[in-house]
C-alpha positions as CSV (number, residue, x, y, z in Angstrom):
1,X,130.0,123.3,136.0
2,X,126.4,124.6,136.7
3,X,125.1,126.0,139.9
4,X,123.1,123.1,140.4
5,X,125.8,120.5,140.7
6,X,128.2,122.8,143.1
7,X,124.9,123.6,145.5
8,X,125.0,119.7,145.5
9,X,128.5,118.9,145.9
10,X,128.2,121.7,149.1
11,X,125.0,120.1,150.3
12,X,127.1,116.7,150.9
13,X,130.2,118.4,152.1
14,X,128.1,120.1,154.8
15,X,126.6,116.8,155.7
16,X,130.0,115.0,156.9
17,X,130.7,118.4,158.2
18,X,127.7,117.4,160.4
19,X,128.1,114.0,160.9
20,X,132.2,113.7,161.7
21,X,132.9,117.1,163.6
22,X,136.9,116.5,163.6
23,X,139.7,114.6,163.3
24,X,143.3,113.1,165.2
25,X,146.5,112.4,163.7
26,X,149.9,111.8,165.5
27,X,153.2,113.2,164.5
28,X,157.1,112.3,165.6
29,X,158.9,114.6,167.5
30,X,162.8,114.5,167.7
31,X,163.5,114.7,171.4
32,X,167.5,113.4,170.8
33,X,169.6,112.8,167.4
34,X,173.2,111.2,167.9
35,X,174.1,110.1,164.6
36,X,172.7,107.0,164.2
37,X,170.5,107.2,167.5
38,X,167.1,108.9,168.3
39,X,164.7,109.1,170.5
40,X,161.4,110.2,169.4
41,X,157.5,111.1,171.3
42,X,154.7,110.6,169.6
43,X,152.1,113.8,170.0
44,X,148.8,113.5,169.4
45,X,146.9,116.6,167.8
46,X,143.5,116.6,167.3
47,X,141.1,119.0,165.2
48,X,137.5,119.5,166.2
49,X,134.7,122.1,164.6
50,X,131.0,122.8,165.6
51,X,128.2,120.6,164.0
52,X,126.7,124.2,162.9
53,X,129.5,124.5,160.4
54,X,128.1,121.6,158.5
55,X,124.5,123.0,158.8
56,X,125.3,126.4,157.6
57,X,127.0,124.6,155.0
58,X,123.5,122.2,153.9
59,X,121.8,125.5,154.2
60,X,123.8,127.7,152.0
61,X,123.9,124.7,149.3
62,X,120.4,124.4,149.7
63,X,120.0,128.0,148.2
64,X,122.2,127.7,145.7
65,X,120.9,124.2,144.4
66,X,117.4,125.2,144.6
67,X,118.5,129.1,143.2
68,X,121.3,128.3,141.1
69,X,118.6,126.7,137.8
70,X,116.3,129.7,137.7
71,X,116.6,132.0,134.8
72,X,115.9,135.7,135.6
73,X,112.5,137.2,134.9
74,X,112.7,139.8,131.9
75,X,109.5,141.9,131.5
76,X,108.4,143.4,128.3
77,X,108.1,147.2,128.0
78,X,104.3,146.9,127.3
79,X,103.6,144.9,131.0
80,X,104.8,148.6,132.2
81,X,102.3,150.8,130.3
């Protein structure tokens, strides 16, 4: 995979960084277990990042998409003379 396409594939990663900054989910607790009865909770967690994560992440994408096709510049010995 060329530079190109992974600058591109962190270009859109960065922008639902951006746009959705985090995420709930719910898991079961045990709070009792008697053979054949329980009693669960349900607890709620939540993870939340900054907006900025996304945008560093469009940025440095942006670099290495625009970067990442450019051949370095070789110089002949006579330019030097």
């Amino acid at each position: 995979m060329n530079l190109k396409a992974i600058g591109l594939i962190i270009i859109v990663m960065g922008f639902i960084l951006t746009i959705y900054t985090g995420f709930d989910f719910k898991t079961k607790d045990s709070m009792l277990d008697l053979g054949g009865f329980q009693i669960t909770k349900d607890k709620e967690h939540s993870i939340n990042w900054s907006p900025l994560i996304g945008i560093g992440g469009i940025v440095i994408g942006g670099v290495i998409f625009f970067l990442g096709g450019k051949k370095p510049v070789r110089m002949n010995e006579s330019e030097f003379d």
